[in-house]
C-alpha positions in Angstrom: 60.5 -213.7 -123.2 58.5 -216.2 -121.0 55.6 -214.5 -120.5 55.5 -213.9 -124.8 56.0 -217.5 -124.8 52.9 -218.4 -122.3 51.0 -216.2 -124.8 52.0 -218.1 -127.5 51.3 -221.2 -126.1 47.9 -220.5 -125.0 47.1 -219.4 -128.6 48.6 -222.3 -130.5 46.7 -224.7 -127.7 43.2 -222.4 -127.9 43.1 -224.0 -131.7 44.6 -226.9 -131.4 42.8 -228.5 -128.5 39.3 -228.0 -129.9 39.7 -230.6 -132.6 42.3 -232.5 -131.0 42.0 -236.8 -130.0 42.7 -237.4 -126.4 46.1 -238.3 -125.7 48.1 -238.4 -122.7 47.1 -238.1 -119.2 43.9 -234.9 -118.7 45.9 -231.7 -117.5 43.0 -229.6 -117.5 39.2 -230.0 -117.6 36.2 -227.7 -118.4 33.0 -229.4 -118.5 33.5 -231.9 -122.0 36.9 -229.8 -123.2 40.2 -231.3 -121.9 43.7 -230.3 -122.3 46.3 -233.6 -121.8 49.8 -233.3 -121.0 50.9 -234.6 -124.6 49.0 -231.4 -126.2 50.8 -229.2 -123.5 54.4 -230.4 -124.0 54.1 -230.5 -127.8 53.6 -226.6 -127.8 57.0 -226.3 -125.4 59.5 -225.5 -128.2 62.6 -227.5 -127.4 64.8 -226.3 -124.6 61.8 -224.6 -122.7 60.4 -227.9 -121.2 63.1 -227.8 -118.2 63.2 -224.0 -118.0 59.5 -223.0 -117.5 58.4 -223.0 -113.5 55.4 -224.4 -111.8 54.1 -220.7 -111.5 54.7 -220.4 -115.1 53.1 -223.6 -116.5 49.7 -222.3 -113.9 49.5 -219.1 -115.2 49.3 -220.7 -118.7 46.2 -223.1 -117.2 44.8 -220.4 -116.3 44.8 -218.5 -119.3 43.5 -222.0 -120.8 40.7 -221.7 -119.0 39.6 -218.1 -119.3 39.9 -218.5 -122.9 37.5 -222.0 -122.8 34.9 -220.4 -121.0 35.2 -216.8 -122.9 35.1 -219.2 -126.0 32.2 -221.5 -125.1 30.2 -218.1 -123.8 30.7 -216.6 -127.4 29.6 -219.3 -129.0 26.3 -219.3 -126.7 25.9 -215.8 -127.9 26.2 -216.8 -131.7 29.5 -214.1 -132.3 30.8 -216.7 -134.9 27.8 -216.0 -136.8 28.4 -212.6 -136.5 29.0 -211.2 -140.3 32.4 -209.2 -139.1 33.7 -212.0 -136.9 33.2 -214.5 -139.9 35.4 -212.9 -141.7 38.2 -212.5 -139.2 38.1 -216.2 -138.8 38.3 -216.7 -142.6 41.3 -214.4 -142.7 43.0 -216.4 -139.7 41.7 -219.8 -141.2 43.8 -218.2 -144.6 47.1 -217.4 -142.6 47.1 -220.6 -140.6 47.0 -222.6 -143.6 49.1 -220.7 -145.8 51.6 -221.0 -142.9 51.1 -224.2 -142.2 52.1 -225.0 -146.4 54.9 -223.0 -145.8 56.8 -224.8 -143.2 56.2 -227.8 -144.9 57.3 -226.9 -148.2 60.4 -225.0 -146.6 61.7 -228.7 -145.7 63.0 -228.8 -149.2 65.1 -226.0 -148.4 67.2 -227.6 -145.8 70.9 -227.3 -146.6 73.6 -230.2 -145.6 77.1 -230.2 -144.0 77.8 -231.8 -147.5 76.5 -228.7 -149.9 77.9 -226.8 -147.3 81.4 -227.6 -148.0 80.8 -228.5 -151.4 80.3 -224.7 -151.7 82.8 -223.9 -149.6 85.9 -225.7 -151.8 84.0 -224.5 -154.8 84.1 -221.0 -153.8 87.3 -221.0 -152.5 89.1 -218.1 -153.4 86.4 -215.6 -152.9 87.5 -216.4 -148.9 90.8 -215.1 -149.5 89.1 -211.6 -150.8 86.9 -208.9 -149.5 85.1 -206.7 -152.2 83.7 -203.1 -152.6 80.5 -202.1 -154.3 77.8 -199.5 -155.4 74.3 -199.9 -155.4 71.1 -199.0 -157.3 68.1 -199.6 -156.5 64.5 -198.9 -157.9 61.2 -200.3 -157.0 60.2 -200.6 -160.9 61.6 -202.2 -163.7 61.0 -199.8 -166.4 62.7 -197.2 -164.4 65.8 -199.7 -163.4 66.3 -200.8 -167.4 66.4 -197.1 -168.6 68.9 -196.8 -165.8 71.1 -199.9 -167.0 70.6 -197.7 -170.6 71.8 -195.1 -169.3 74.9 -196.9 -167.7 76.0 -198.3 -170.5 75.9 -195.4 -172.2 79.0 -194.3 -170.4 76.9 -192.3 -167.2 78.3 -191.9 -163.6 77.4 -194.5 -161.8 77.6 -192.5 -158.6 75.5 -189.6 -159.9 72.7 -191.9 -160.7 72.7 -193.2 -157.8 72.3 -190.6 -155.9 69.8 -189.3 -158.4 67.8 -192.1 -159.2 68.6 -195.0 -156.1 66.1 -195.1 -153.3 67.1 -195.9 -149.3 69.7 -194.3 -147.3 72.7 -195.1 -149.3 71.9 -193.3 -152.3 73.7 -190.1 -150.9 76.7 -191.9 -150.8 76.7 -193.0 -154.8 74.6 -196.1 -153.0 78.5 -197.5 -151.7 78.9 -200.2 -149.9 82.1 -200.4 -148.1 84.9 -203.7 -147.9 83.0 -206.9 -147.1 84.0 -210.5 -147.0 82.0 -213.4 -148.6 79.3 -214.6 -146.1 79.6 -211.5 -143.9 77.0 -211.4 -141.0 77.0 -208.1 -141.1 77.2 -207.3 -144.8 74.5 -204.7 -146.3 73.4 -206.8 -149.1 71.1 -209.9 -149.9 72.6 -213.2 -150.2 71.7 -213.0 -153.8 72.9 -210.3 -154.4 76.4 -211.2 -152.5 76.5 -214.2 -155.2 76.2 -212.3 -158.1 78.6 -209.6 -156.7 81.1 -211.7 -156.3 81.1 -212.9 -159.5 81.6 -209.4 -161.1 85.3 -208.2 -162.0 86.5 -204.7 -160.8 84.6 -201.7 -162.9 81.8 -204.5 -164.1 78.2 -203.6 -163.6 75.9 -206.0 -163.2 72.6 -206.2 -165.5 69.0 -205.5 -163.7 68.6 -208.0 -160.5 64.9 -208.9 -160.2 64.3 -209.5 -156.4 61.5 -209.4 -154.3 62.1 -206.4 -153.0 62.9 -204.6 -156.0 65.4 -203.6 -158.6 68.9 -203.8 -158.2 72.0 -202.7 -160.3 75.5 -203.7 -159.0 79.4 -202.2 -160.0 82.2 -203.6 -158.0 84.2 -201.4 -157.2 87.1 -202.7 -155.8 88.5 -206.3 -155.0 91.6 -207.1 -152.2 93.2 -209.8 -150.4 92.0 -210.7 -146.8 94.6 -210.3 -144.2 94.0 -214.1 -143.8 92.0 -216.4 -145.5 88.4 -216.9 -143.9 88.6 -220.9 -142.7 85.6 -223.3 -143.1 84.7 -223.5 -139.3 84.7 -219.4 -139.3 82.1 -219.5 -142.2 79.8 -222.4 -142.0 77.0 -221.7 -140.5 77.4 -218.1 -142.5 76.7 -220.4 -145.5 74.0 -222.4 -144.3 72.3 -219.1 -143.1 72.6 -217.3 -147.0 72.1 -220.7 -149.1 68.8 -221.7 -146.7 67.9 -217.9 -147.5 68.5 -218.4 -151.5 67.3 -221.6 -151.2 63.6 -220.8 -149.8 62.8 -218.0 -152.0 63.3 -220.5 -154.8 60.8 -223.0 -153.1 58.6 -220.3 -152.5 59.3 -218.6 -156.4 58.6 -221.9 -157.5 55.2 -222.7 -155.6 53.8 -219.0 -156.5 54.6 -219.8 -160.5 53.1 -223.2 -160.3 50.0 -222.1 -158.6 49.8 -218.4 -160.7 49.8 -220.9 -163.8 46.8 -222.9 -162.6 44.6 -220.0 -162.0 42.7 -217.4 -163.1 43.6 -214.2 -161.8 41.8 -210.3 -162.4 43.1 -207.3 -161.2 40.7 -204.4 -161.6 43.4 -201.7 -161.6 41.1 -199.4 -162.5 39.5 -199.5 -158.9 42.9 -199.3 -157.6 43.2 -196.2 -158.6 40.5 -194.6 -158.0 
């Protein structure tokens, strides 16, 4: 895990130095490039700083410094003009950015103690029940709506599951056995866990657009917990599934906003060839 760490730092550093103002006392030093302590320490994710040993923290200097000089000698030999190697830095360039508006725009995805037990009372009888459900899933949503069709036209639910239902479930009538609200170790999205539980024993759900795919829901059974899941046994179960919903709306959001502003062609036709 340290030694992935050292990588990671040397990376993160091999960018972030280059541009970089001085600041801090000068760790390192090649020629005109310099490497302070604050630029070293801000890479140490938190908890690291007191962990890492002296060897550690040299072998990372010394990868430093191999990469300075490797860099510095392909620059002297022009590889950045180098048509291929352009292009790998535009597509790094790309994913450092994209990242970068990521993070930032995940902020508004944080979740509070306070909606966290908002939700909690809200949702308070679901913690005194475990359901049981089957599954279908489809990766396209012509094939999942003549499925739904099909359903309510009085067809097995199991049978098409195991006749139309991709993944390994689908043998099983796509089944997926007691679980409690907020489950670590449930099978199943956390939006699909809240529409789920909103369904009443023998309901099935209409088509679930997700990102992955299709998804049909039936409950097929609902019954009491041996005891009812407490607050404290569940919160951070919550904070996990609501960050989870929470972020693929951020993100939902930012893709519609920025698909609306542009112009976008898709030769399909090439695709397919």
């Amino acid at each position: 895990m340290k030694r992935i760490l050292i990588s990671l730092l040397a990376m993160a550093l091999a960018v972030s130095c280059v541009k970089e103002k001085e600041k801090g006392e000068v760790l390192v030093k090649v020629d005109d490039s310099i490497l302070t302590t604050e630029q070293f320490y801000n890479q140490i994710p938190p908890g690291w700083k007191n962990v890492l040993s002296f060897e550690e923290k040299r072998s990372f200097v010394n990868d430093w410094i191999e990469t300075e000089l490797l860099y510095r000698e392909a620059k002297e030999r022009e590889l950045d003009k180098d048509a291929k190697v352009t292009a790998q830095l535009e597509t790094i360039e790309k994913e450092i950015l994209k990242n970068e508006l990521l993070l930032r725009e995940m902020d508004k995805a944080k979740i509070t103690d306070e909606v966290i037990h908002k939700y909690y009372d809200d949702h308070e009888n679901d913690y005194k029940n475990e359901i049981k459900i089957a599954v279908i899933f489809v990766d396209r949503e012509d094939e999942a709506q003549l499925i739904y069709q099909s359903l309510q036209e009085g067809q097995d639910f199991a049978t098409l599951a195991k006749e139309k239902s991709l993944g390994p479930m689908a043998q099983e009538g796509g089944v997926i056995d007691y679980f409690r609200r907020h489950s670590p170790t449930a099978l199943i999205s956390p939006e699909l866990e809240e529409i789920a539980f909103t369904l009443e024993t023998g309901e099935i759900s209409e088509v679930i657009n997700t990102e992955n795919g299709y998804y049909i829901l039936k409950l097929l059974g609902k019954r009491p917990l041996k005891e009812t899941v407490t607050f404290d046994v569940v919160k951070e179960d919550i904070r996990r599934n609501l960050s989870m919903i929470r972020q693929n709306t951020v993100y939902d959001s930012l893709l519609t906003m920025l698909k609306a502003d542009a112009k976008i062609e898709i030769n399909e036709a090439l695709l397919r060839e």
